[in-house]
Structure formats: C-alpha cells, structure tokens
CHARMM-style PDB file with segment names, atoms N, HN, CA, C and O in Angstrom:
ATOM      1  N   UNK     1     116.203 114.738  93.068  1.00  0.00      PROA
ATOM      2  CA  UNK     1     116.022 113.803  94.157  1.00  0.00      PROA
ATOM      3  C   UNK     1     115.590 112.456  93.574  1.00  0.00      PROA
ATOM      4  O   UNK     1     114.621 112.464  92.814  1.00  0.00      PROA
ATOM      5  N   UNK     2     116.252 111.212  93.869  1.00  0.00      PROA
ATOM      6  HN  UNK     2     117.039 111.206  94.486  1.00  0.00      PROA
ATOM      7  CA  UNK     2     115.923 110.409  93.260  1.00  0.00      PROA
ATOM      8  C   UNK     2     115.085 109.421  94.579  1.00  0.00      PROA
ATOM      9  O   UNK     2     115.168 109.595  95.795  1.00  0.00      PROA
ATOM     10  N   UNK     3     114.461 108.594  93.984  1.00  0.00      PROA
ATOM     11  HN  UNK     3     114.394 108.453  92.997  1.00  0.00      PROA
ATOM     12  CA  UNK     3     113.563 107.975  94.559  1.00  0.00      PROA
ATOM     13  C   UNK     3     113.833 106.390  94.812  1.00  0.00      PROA
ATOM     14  O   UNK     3     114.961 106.152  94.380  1.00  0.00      PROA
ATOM     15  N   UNK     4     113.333 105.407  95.257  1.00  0.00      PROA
ATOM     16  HN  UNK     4     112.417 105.601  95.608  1.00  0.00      PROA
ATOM     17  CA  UNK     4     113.111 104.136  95.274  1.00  0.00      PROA
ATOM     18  C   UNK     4     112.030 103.586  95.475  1.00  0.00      PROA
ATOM     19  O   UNK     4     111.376 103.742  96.506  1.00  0.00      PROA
ATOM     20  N   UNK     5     111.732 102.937  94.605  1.00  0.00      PROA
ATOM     21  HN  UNK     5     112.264 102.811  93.768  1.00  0.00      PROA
ATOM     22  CA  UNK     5     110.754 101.959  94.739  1.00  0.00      PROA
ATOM     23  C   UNK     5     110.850 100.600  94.996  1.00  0.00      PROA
ATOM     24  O   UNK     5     111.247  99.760  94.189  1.00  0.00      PROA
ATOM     25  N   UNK     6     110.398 100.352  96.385  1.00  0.00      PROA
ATOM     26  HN  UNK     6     110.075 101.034  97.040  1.00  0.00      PROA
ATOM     27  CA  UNK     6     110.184  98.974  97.207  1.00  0.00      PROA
ATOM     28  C   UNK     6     109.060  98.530  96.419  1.00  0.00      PROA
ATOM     29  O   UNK     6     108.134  99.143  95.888  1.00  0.00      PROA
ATOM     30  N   UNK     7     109.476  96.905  96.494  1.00  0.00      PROA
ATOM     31  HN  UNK     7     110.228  96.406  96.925  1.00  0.00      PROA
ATOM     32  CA  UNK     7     108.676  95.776  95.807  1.00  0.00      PROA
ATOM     33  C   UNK     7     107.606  96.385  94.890  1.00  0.00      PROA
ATOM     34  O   UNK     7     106.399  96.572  95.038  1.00  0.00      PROA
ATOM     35  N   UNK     8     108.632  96.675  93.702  1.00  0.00      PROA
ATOM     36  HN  UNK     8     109.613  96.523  93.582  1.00  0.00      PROA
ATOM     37  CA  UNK     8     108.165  97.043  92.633  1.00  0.00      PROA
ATOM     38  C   UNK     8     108.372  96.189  91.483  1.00  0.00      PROA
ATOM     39  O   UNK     8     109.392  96.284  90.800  1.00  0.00      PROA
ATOM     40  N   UNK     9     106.893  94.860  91.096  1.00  0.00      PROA
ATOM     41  HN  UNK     9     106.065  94.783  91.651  1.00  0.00      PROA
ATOM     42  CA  UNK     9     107.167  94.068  90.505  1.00  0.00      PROA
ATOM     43  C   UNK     9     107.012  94.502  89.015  1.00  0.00      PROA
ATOM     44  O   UNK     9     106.769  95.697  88.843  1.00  0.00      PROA
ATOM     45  N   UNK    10     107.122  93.665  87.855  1.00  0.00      PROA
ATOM     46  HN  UNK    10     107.320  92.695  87.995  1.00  0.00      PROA
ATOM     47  CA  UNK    10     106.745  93.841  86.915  1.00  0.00      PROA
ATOM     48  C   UNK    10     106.576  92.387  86.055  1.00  0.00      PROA
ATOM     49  O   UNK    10     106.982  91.344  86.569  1.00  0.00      PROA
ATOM     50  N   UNK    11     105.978  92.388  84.771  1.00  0.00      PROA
ATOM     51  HN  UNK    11     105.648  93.235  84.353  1.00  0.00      PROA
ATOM     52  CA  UNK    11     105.266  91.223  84.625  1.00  0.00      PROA
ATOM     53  C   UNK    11     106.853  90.092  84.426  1.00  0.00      PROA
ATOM     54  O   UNK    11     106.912  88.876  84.607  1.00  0.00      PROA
ATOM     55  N   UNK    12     107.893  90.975  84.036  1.00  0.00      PROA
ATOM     56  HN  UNK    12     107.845  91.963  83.889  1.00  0.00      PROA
ATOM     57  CA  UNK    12     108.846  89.980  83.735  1.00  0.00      PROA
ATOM     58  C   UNK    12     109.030  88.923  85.403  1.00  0.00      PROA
ATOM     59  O   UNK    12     108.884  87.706  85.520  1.00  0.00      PROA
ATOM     60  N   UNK    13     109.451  90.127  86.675  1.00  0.00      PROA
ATOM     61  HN  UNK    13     109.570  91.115  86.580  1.00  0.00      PROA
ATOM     62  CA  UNK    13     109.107  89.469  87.854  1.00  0.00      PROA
ATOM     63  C   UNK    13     108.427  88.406  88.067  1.00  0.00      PROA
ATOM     64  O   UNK    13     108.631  87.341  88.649  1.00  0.00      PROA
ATOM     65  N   UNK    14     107.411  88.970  87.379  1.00  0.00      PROA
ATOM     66  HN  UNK    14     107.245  89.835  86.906  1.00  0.00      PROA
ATOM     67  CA  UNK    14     106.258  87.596  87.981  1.00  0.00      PROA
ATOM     68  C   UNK    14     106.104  86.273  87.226  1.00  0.00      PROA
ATOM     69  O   UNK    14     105.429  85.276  87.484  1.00  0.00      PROA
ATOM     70  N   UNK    15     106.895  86.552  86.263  1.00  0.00      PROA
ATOM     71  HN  UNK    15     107.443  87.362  86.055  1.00  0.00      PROA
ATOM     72  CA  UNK    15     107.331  85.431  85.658  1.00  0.00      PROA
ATOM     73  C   UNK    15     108.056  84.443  85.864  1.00  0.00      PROA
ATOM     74  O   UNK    15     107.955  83.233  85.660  1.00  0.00      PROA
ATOM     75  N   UNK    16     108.842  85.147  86.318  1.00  0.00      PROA
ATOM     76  HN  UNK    16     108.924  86.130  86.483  1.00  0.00      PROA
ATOM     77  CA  UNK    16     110.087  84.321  86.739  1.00  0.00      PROA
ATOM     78  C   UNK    16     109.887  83.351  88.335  1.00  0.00      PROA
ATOM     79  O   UNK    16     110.192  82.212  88.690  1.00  0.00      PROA
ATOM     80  N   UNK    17     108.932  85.016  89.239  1.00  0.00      PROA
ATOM     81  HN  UNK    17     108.684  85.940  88.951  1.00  0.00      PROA
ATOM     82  CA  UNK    17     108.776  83.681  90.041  1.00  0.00      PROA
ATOM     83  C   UNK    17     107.611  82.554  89.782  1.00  0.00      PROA
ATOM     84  O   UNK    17     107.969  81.536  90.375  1.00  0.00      PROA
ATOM     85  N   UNK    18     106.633  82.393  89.270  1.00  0.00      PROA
ATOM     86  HN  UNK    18     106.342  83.220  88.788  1.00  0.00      PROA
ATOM     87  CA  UNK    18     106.015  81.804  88.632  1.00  0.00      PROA
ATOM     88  C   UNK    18     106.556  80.357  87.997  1.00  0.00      PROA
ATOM     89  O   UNK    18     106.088  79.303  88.428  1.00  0.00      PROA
ATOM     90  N   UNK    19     107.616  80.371  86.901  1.00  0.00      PROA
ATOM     91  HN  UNK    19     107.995  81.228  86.551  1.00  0.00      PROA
ATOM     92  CA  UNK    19     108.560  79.734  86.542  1.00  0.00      PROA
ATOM     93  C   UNK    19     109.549  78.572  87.975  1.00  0.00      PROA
ATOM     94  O   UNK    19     109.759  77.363  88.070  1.00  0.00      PROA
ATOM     95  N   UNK    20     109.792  79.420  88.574  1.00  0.00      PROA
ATOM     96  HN  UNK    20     109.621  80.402  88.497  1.00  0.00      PROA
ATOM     97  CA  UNK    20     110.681  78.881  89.852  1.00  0.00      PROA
ATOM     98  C   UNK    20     109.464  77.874  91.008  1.00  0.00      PROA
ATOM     99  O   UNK    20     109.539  76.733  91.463  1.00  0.00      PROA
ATOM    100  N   UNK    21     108.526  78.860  91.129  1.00  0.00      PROA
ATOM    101  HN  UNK    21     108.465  79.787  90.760  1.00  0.00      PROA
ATOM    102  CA  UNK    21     107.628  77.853  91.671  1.00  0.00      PROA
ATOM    103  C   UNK    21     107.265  76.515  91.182  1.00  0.00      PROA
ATOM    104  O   UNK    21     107.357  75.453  91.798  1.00  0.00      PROA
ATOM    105  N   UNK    22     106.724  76.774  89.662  1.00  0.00      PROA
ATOM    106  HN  UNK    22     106.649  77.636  89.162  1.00  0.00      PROA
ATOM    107  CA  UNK    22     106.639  75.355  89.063  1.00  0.00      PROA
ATOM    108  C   UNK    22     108.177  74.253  88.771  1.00  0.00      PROA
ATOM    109  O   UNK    22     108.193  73.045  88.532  1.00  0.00      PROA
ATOM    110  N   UNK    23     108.949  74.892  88.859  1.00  0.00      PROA
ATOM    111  HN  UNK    23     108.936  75.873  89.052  1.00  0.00      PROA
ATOM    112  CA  UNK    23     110.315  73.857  89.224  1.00  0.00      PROA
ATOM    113  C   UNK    23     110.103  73.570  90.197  1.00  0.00      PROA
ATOM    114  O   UNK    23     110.307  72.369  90.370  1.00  0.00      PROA
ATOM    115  N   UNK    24     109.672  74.216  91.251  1.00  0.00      PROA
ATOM    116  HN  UNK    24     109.506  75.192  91.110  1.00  0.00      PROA
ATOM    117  CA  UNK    24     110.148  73.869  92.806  1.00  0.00      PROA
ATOM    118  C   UNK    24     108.845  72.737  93.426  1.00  0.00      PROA
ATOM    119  O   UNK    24     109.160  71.718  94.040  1.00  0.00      PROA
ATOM    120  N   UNK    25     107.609  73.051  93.195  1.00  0.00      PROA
ATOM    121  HN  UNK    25     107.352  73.880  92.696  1.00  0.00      PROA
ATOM    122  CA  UNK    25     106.532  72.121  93.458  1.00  0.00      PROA
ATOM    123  C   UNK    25     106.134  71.372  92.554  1.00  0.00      PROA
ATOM    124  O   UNK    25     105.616  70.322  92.934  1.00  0.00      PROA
ATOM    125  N   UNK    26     106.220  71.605  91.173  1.00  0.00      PROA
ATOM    126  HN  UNK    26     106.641  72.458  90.864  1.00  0.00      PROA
ATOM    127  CA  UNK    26     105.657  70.762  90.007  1.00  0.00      PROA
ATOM    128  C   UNK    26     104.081  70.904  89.583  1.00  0.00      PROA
ATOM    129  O   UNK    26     103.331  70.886  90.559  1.00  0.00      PROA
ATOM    130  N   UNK    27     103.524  71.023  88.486  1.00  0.00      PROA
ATOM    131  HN  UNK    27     104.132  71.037  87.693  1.00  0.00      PROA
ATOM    132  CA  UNK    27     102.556  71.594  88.238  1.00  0.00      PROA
ATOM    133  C   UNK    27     101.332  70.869  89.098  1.00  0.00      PROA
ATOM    134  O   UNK    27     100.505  71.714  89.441  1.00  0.00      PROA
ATOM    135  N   UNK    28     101.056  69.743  89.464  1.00  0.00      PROA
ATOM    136  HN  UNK    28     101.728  69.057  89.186  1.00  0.00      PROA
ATOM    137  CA  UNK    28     100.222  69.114  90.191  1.00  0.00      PROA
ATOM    138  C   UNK    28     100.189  69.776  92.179  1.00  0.00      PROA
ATOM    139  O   UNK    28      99.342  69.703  93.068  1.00  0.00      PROA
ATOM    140  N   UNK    29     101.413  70.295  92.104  1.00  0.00      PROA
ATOM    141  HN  UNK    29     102.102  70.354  91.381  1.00  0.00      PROA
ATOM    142  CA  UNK    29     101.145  70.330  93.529  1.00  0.00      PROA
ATOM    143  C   UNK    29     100.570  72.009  93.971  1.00  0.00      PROA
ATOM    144  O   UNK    29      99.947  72.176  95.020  1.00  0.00      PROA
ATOM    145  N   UNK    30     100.925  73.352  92.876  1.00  0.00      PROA
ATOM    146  HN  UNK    30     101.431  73.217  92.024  1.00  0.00      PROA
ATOM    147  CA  UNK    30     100.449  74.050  93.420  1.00  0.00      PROA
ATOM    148  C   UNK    30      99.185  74.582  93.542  1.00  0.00      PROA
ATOM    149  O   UNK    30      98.978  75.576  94.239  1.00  0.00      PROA
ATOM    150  N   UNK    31      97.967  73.776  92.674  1.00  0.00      PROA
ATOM    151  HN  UNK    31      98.135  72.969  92.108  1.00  0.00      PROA
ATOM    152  CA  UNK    31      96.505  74.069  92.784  1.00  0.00      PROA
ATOM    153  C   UNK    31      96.278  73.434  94.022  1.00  0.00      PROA
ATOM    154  O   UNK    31      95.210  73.787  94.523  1.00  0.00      PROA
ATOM    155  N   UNK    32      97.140  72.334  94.914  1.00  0.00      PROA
ATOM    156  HN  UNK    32      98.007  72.048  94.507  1.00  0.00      PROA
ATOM    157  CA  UNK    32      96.845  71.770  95.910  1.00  0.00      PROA
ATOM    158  C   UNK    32      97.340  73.153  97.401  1.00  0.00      PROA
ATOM    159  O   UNK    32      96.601  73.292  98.376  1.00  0.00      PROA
ATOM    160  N   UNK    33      98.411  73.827  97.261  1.00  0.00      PROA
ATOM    161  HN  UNK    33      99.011  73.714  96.469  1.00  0.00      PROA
ATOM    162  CA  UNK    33      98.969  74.776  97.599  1.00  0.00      PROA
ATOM    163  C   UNK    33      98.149  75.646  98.105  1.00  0.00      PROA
ATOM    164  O   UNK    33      97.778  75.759  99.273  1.00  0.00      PROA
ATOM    165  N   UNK    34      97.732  76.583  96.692  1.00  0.00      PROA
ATOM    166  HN  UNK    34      98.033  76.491  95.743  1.00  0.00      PROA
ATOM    167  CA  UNK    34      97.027  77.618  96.730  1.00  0.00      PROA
ATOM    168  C   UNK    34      95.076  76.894  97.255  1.00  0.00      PROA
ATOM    169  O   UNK    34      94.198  77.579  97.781  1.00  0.00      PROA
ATOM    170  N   UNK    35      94.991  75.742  96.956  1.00  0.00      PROA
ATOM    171  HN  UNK    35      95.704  75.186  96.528  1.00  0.00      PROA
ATOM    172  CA  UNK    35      93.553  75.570  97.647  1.00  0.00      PROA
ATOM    173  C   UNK    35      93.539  75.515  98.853  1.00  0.00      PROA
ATOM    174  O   UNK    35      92.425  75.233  99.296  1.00  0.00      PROA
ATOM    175  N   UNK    36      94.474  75.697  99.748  1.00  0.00      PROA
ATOM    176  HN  UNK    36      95.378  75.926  99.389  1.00  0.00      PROA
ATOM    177  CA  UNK    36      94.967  75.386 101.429  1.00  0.00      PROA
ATOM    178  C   UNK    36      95.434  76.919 101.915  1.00  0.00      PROA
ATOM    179  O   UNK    36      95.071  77.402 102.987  1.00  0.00      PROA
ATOM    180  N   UNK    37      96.203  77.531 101.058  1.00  0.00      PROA
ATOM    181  HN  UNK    37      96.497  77.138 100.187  1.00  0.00      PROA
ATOM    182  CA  UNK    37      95.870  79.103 101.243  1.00  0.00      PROA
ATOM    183  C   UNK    37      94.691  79.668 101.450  1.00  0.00      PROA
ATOM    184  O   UNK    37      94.415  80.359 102.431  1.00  0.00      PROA
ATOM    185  N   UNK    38      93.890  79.373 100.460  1.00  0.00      PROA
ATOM    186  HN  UNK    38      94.115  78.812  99.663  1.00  0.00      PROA
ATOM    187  CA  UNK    38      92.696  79.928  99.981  1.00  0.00      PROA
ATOM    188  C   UNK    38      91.695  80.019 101.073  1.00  0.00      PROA
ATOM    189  O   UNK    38      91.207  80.996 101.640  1.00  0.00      PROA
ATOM    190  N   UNK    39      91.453  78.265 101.269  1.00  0.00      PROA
ATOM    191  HN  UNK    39      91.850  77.471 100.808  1.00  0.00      PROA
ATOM    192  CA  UNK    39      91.172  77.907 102.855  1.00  0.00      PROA
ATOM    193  C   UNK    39      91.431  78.542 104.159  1.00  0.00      PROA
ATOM    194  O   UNK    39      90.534  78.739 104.978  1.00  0.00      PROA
ATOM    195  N   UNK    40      92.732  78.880 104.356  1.00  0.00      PROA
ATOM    196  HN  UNK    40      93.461  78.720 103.691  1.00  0.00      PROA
ATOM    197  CA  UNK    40      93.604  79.712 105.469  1.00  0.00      PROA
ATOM    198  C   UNK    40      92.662  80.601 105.501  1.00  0.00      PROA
ATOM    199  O   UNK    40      91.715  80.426 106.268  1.00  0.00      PROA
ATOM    200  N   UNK    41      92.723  81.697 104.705  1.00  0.00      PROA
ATOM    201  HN  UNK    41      93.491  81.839 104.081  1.00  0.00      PROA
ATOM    202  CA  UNK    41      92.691  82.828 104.281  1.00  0.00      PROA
ATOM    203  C   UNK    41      90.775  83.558 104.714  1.00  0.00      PROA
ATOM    204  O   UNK    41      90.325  84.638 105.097  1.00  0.00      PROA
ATOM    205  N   UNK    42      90.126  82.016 104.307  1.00  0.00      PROA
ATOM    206  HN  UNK    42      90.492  81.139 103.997  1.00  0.00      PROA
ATOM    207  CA  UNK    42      88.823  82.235 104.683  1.00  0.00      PROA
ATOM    208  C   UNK    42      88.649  81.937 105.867  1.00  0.00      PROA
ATOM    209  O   UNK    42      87.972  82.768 106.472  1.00  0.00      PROA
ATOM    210  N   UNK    43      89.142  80.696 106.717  1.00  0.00      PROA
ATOM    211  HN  UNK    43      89.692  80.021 106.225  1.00  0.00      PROA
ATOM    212  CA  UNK    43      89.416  80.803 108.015  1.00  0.00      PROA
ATOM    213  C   UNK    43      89.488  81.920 108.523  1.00  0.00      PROA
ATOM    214  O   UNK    43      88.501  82.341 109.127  1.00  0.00      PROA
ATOM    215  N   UNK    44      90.560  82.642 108.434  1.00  0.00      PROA
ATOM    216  HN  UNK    44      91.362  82.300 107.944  1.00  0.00      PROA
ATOM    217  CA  UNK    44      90.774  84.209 108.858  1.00  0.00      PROA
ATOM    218  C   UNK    44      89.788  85.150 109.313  1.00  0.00      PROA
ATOM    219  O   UNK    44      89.476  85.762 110.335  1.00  0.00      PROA
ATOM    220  N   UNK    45      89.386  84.985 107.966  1.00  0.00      PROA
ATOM    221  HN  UNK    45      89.639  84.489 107.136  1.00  0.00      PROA
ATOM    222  CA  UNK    45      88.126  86.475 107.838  1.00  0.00      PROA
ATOM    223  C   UNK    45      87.207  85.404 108.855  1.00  0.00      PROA
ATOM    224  O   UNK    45      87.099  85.838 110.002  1.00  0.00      PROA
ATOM    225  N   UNK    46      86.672  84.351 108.655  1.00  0.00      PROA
ATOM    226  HN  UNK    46      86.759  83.998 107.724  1.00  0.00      PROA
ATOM    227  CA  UNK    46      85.182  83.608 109.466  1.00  0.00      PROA
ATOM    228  C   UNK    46      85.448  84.420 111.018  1.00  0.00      PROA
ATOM    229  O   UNK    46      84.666  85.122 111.659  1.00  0.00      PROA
ATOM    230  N   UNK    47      87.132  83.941 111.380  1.00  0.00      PROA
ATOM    231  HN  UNK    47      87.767  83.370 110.859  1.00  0.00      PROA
ATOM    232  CA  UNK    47      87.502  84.403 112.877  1.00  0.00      PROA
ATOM    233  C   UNK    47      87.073  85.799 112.849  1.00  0.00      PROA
ATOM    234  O   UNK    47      86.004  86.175 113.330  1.00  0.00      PROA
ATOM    235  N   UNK    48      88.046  86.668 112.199  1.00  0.00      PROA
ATOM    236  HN  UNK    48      88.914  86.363 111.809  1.00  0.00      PROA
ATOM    237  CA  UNK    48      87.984  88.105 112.576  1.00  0.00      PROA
ATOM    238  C   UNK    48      85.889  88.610 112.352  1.00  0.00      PROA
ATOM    239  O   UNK    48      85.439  89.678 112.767  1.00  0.00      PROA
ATOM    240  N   UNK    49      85.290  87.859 111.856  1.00  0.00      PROA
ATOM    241  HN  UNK    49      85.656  86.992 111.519  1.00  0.00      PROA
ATOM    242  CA  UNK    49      83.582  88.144 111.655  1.00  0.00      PROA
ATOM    243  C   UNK    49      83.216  87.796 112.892  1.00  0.00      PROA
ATOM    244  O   UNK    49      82.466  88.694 113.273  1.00  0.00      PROA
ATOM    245  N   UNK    50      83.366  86.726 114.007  1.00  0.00      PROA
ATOM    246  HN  UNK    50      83.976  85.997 113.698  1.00  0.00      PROA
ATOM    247  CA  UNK    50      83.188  86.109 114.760  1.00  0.00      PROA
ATOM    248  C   UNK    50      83.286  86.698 115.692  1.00  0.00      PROA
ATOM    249  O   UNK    50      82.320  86.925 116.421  1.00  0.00      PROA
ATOM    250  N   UNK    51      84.847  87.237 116.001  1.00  0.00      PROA
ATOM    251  HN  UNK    51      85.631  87.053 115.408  1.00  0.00      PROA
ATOM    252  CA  UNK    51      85.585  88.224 116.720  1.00  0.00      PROA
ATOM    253  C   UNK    51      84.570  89.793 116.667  1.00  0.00      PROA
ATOM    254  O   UNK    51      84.566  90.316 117.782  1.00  0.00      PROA
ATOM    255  N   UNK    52      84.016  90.332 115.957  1.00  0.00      PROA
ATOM    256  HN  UNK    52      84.019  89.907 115.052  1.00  0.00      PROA
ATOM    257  CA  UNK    52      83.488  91.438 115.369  1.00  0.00      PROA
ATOM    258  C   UNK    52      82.383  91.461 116.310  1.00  0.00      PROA
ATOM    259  O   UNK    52      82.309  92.402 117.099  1.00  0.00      PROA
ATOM    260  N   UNK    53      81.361  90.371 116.319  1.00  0.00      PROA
ATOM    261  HN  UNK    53      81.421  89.606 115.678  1.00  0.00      PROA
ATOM    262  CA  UNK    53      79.957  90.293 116.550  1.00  0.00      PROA
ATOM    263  C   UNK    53      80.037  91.195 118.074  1.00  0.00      PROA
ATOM    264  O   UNK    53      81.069  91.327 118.731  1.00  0.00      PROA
ATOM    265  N   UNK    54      78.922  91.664 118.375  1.00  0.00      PROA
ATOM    266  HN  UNK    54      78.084  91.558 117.841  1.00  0.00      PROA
ATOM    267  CA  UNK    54      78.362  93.048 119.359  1.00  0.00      PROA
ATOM    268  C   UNK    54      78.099  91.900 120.662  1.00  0.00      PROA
ATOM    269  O   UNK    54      78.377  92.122 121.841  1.00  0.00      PROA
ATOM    270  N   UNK    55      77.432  90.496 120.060  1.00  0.00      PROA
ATOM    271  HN  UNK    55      77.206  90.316 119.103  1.00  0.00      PROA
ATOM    272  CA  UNK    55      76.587  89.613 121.254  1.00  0.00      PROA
ATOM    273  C   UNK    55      77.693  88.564 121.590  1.00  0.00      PROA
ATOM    274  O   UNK    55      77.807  88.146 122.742  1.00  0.00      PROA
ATOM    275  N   UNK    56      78.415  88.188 120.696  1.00  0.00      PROA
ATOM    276  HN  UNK    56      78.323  88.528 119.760  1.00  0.00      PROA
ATOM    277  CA  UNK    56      79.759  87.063 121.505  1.00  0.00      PROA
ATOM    278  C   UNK    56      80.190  88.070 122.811  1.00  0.00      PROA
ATOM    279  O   UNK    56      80.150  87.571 123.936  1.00  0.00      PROA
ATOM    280  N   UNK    57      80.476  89.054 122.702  1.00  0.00      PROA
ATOM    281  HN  UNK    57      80.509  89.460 121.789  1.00  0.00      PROA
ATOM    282  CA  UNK    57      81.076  89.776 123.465  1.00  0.00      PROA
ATOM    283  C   UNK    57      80.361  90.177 125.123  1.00  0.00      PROA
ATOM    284  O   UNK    57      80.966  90.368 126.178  1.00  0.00      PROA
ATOM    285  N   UNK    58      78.852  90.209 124.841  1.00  0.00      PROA
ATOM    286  HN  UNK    58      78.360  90.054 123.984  1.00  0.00      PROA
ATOM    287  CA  UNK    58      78.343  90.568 126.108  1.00  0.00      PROA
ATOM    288  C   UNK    58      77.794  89.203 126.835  1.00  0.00      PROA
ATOM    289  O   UNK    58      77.475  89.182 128.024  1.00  0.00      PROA
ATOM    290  N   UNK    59      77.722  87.973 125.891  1.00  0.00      PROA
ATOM    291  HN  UNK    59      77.981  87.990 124.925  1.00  0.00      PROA
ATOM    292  CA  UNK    59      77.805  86.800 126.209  1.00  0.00      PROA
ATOM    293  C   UNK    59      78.463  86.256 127.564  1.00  0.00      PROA
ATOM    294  O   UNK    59      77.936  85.838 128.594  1.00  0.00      PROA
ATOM    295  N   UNK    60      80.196  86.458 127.085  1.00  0.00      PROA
ATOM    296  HN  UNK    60      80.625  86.799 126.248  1.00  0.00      PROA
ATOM    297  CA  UNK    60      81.459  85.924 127.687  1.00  0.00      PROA
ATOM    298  C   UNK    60      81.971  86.645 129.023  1.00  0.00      PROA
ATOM    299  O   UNK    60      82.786  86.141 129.795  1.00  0.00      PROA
ATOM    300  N   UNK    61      81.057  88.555 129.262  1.00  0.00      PROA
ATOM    301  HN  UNK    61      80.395  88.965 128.635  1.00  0.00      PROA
ATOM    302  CA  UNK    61      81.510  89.285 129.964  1.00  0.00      PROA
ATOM    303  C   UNK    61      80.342  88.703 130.974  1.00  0.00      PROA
ATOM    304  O   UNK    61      80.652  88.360 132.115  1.00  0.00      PROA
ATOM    305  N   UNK    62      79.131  88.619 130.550  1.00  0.00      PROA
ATOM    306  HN  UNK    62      78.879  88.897 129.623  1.00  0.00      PROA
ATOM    307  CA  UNK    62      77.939  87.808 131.792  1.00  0.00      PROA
ATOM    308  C   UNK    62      78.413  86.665 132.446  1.00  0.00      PROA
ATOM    309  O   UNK    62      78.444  86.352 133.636  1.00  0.00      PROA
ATOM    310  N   UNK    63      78.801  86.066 131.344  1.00  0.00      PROA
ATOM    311  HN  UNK    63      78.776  86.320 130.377  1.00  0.00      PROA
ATOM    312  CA  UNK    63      79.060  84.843 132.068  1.00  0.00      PROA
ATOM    313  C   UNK    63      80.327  84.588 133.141  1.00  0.00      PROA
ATOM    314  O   UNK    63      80.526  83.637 133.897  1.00  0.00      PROA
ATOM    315  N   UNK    64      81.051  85.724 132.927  1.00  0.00      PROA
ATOM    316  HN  UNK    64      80.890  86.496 132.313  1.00  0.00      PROA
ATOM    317  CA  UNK    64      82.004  85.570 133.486  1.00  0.00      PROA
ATOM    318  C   UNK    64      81.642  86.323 135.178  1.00  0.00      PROA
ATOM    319  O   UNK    64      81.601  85.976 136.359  1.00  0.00      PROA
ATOM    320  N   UNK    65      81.423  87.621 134.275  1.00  0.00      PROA
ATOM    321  HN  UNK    65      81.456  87.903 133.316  1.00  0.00      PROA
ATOM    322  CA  UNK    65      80.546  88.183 135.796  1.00  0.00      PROA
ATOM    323  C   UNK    65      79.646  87.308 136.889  1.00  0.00      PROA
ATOM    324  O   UNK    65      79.892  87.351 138.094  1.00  0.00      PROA
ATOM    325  N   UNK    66      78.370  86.359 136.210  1.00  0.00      PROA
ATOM    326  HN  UNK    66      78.171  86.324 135.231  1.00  0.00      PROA
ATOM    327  CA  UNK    66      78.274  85.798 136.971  1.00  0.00      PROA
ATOM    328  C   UNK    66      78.871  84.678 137.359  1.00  0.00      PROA
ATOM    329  O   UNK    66      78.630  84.560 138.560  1.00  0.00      PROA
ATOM    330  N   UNK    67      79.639  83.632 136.917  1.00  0.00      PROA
ATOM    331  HN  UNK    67      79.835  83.728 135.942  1.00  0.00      PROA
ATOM    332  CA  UNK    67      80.492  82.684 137.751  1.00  0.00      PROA
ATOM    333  C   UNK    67      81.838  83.561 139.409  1.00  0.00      PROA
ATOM    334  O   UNK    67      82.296  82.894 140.337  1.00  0.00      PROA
ATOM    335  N   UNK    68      82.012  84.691 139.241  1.00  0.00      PROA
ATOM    336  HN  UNK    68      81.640  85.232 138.487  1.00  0.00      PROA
ATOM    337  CA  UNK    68      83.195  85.577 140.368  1.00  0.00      PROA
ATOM    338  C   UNK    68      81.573  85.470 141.119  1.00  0.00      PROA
ATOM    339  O   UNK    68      81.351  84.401 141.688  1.00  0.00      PROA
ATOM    340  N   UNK    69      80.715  86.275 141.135  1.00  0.00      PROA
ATOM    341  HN  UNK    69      80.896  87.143 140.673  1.00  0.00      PROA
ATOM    342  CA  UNK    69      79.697  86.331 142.307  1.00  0.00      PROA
ATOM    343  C   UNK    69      78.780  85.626 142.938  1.00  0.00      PROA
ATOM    344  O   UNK    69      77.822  86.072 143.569  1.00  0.00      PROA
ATOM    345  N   UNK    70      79.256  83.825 142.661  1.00  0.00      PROA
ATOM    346  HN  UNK    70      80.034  83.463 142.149  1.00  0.00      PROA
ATOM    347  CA  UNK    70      78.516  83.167 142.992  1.00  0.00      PROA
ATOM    348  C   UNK    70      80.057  82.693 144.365  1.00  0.00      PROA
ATOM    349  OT1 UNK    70      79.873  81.833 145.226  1.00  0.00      PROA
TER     350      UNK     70
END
C-alpha cells in the first residue's frame, strides 16, 4: 500500500521558496513583511485572550439585560 505525503517539505523546498521570495520582495522588504505578520499574529491571540475572559462576558449579558427591561 503506498502512501502520500501532503505538504511534505524538505530543506531543499525551503530553499527555494526562500530564494523566490527574496527575488520577489528584495532583501529590505521582507523583515518589513514578516514584522506586520508578527504583529497580526499577536493581535490575534490579544483578541482570542479578550474573547476568553469569564467577566467581559457577564458584563455585556447585564448590560444588555438591563437596557430590554427598562
């Protein structure tokens, strides 16, 4: 039985795209790139921590409750 392996890189892979990137942005632009990812990325998690909390949550349901019964 033979098998396949999906996105199965290896270092030659990552070379190459590596290589193609720096043709394609030029060495100055992708530390600018990846620092705006990086950024994204922590954005993310701040939300989903935010999203998480026990008290945002019983906050938004009071308040809501009381603004309908007035």
């Amino acid at each position: 039985m033979n098998t396949i392996t999906i996105l199965a890189l290896s270092w030659q892979h990552i070379l190459i795209v590596a290589v193609l990137l720096v043709l394609l942005f030029g060495g100055k632009k992708i530390p600018e790139l990846m620092r705006g990812v990086g950024s994204g990325i922590k954005e993310f998690k701040d939300a989903v921590k935010e999203e998480d909390k026990p008290g945002s949550e019983n906050k938004t349901s009071s308040t809501n409750n009381n603004s309908s019964s007035n």
